[in-house]
N, C-alpha and C positions, 0 to 999 in steps of 0.2 A: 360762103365762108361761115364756119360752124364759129359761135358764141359759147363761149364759157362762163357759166356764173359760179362764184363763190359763194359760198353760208360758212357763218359762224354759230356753231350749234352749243347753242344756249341755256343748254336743259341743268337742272338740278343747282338753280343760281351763278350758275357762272354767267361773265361775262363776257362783251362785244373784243375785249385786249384780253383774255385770257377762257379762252370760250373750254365747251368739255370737247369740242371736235370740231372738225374743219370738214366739209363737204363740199361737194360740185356738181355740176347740171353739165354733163358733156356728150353733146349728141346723142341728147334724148336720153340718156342713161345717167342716174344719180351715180355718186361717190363716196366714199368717205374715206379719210388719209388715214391706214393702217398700217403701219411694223415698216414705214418708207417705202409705201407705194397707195394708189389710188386701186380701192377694192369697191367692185359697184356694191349698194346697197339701195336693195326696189321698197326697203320700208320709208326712204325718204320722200318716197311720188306722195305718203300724206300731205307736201308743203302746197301741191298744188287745188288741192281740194281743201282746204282749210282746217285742217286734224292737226296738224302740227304747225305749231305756231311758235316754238321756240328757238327762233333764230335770225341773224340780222345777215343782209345783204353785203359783202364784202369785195373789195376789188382784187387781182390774183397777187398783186405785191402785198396787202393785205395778210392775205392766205401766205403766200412764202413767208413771210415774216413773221407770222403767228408759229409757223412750222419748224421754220429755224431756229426760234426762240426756246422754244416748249421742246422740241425734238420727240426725243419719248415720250413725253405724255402722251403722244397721240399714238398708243400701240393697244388700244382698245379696242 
């Protein structure tokens, strides 16, 4: 059974309830929530090697709710 993790991506002072993007870790392949869909993005494998360090551990109701809330924002 594949694991999903969520991030709240925290760069440029935002934060944990209003982050600048939402990401995910899904099999094996990063995310990040663009224009209402999940678009990989391999510059987030920094989180694993310790380069990127701007962002908090989120659960996926979390993540929907930060998405529903903000909606567009997240078209970056």
């Amino acid at each position: 059974m594949a694991v999903i993790q969520y991030y709240a991506l925290t760069q440029f002072d935002t934060t944990i309830n209003a982050p600048f993007a939402i990401a995910r870790y899904n099999n094996g392949i990063f995310e990040r929530y663009r224009n209402g869909e999940w678009v990989k993005d391999d510059s987030l494998s920094a989180i694993f090697v310790g380069e990127f360090n701007d962002y908090e551990a989120i659960s996926e109701s979390e993540a929907l709710r930060i998405i529903n809330r903000r909606g567009v924002r997240y078209a970056q």
